[in-house]
LODOVEX-138545 format. One line per field, with one value per residue: residue in one letter; x, y, z of N, C-alpha, C in turn. Coordinates in pm, whole numbers, plus 50000, padded with zeros to 5 digits. Atoms other than C-alpha are relative to their C-alpha. Last residue first. Layout:
BEGIN
residuo <- [A | ...]
n_x <- [X | ...]
n_y <- [Y | ...]
n_z <- [Z | ...]
ca_x <- [X | ...]
ca_y <- [Y | ...]
ca_z <- [Z | ...]
c_x <- [X | ...]
c_y <- [Y | ...]
c_z <- [Z | ...]
end
This chain:
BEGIN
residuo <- [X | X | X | X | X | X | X | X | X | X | X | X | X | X | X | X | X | X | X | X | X | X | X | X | X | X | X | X | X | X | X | X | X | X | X | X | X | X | X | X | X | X | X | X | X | X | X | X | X | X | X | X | X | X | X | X | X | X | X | X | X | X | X | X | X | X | X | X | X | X | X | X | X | X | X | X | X | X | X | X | X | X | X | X | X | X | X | X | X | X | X]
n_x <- [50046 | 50011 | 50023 | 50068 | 50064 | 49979 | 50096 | 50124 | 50080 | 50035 | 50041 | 50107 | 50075 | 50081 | 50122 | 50056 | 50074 | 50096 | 50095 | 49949 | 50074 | 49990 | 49950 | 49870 | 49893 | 50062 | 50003 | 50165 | 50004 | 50142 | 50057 | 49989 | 49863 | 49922 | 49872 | 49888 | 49949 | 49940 | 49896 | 49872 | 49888 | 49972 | 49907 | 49870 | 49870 | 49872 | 49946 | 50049 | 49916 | 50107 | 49973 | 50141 | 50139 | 49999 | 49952 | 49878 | 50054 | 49939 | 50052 | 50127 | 50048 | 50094 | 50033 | 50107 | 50077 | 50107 | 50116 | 50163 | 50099 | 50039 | 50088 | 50067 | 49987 | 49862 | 49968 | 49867 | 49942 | 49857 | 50034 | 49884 | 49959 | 49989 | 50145 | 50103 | 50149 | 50019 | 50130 | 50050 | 50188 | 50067 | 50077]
n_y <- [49910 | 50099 | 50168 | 50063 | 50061 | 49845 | 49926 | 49997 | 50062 | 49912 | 49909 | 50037 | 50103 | 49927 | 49998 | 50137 | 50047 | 49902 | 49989 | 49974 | 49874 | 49992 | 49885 | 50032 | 49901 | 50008 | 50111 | 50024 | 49996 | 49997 | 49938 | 50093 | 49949 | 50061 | 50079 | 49953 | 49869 | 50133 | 50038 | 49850 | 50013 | 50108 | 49915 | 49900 | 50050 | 50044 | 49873 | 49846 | 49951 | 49861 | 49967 | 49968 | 49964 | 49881 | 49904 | 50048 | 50047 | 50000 | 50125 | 49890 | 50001 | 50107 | 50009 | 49874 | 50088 | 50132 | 49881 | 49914 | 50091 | 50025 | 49892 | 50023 | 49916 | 50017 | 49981 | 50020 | 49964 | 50098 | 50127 | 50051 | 50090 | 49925 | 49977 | 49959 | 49954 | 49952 | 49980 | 49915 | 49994 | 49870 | 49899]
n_z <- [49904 | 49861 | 50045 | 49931 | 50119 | 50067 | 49898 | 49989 | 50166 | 50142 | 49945 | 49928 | 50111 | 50100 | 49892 | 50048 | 50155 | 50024 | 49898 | 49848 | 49958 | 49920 | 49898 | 49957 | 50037 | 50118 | 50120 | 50053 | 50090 | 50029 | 50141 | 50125 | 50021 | 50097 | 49901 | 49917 | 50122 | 50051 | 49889 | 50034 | 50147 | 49951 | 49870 | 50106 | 50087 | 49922 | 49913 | 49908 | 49860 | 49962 | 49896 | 49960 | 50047 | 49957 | 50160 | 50018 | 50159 | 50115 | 50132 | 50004 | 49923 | 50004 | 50104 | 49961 | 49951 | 50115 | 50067 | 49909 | 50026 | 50086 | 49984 | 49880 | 49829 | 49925 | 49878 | 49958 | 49864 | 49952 | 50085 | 50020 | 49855 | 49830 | 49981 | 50139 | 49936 | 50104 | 50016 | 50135 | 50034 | 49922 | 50072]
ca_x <- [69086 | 69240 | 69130 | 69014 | 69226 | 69463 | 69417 | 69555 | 69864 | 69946 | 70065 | 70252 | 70384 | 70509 | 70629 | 70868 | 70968 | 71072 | 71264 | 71454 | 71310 | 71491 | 71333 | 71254 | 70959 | 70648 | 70818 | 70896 | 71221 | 71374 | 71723 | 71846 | 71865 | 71500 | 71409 | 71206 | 71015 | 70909 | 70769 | 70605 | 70454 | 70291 | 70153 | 70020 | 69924 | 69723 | 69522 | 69410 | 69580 | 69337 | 69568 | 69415 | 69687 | 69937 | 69825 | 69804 | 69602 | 69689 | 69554 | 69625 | 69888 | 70072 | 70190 | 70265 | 70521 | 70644 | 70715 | 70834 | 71083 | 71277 | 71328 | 71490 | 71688 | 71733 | 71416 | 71433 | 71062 | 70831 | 70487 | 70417 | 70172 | 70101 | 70000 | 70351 | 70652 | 70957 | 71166 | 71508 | 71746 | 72034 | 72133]
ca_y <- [78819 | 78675 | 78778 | 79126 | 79275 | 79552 | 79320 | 78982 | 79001 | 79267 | 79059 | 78829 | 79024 | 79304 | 79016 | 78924 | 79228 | 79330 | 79023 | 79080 | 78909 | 78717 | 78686 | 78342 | 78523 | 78277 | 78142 | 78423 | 78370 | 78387 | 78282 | 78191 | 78269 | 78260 | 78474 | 78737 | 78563 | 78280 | 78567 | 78713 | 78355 | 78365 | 78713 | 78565 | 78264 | 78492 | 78709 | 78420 | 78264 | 78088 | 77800 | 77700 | 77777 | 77668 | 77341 | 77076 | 77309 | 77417 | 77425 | 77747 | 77484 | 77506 | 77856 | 77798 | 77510 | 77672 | 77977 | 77704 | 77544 | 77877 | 77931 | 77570 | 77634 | 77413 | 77478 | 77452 | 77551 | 77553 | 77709 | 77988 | 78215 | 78532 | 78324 | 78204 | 78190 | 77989 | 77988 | 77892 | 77741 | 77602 | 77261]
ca_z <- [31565 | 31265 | 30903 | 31008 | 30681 | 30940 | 31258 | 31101 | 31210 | 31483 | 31793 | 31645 | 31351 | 31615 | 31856 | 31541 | 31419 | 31800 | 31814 | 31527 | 31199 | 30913 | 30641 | 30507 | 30322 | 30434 | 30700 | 30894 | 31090 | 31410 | 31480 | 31837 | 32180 | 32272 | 32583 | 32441 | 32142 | 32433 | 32585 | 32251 | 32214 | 32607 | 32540 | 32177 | 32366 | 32667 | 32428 | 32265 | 31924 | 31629 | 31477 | 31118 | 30942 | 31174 | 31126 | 31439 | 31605 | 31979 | 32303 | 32609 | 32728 | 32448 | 32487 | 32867 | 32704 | 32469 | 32772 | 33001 | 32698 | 32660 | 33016 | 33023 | 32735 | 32434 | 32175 | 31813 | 31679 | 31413 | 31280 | 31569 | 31516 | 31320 | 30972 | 30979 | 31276 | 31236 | 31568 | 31620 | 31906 | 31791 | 31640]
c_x <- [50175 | 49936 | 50000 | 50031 | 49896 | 49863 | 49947 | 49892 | 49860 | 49920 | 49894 | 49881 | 49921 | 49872 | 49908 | 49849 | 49930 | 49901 | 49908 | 49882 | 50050 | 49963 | 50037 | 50100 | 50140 | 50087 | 49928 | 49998 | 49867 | 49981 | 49841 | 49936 | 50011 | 50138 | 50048 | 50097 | 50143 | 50087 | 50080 | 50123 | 50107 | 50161 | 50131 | 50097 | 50067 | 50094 | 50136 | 50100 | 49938 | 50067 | 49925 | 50026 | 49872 | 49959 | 49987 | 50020 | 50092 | 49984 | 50036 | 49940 | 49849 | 49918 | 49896 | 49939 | 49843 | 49898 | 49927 | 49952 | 49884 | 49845 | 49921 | 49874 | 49856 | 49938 | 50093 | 49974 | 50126 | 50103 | 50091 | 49969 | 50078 | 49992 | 50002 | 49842 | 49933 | 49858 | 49990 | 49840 | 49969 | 49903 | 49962]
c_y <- [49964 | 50112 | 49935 | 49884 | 49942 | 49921 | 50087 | 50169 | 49978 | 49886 | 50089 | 50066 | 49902 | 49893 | 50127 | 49991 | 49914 | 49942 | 50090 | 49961 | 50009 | 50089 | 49981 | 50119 | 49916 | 50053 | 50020 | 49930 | 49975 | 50039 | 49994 | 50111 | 49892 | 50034 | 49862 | 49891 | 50100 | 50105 | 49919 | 49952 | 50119 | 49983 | 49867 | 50072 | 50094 | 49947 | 49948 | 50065 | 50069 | 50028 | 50126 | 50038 | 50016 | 50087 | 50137 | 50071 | 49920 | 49935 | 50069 | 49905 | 50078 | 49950 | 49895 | 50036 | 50083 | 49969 | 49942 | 50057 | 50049 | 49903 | 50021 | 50112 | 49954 | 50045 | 49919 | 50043 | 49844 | 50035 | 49852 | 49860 | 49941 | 49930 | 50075 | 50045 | 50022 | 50028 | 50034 | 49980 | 50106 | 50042 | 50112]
c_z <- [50129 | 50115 | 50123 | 49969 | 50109 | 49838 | 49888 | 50018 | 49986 | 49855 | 49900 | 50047 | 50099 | 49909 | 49943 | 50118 | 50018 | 49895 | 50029 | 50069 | 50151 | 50111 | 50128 | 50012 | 50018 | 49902 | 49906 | 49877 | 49947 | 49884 | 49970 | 49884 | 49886 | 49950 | 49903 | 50058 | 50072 | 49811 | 49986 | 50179 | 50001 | 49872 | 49991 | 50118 | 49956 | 49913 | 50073 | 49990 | 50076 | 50156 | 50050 | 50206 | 50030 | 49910 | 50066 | 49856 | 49946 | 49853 | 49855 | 49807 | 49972 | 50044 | 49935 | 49873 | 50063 | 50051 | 49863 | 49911 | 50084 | 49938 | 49832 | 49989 | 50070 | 50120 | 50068 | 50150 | 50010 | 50075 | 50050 | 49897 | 49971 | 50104 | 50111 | 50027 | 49850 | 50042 | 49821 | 50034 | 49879 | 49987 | 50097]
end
C-alpha cells in the first residue's frame, strides 16, 4: 500500500506511512500528545508545523475526509494551518 494521508477537522485522521523521513515528522507530530478522535484533537503551533512537514515529504495521496477530495500539498497545509480561524472553532 502507499503512503496516504486523510486529514479532517484540520488535523490528521489517518495515515500510510513507508519512508523513514515520513515516519520522523509522525512521529514529532505525536510527540506534542494526541486524542484518540480527531474531533476532539486541539493542534499547537508546533503539530500543525510538524503536520505541514510530514505534508511536505509524503509521497503519496492526500485527502480530506470529509469530501474525499483530493488535495495538493499546498491545499492540504492551507486546511491545516487555516481551519478553524474564519468561525473561531479551533484556536
Amino acid at each position: 500500500m502507499a503512503e496516504h494521508l486523510a486529514l479532517k477537522w484540520g488535523t490528521l485522521k489517518s495515515w500510510n506511512l513507508e519512508s523513514d523521513q515520513s515516519l520522523a515528522a509522525a512521529q514529532r507530530y505525536m510527540d506534542g500528545g494526541v486524542s484518540m478522535s480527531a474531533m476532539a484533537q486541539h493542534d499547537t503551533d508546533d503539530q500543525k508545523q510538524a503536520l505541514c512537514d510530514l505534508i511536505d515529504v509524503i509521497d503519496g495521496e492526500i485527502t480530506n475526509d470529509w469530501s474525499g477530495e483530493t488535495m495538493t500539498k499546498d491545499q492540504a497545509k492551507r486546511y491545516v494551518l487555516e481551519y478553524g480561524k474564519e468561525t473561531g472553532v479551533r484556536s
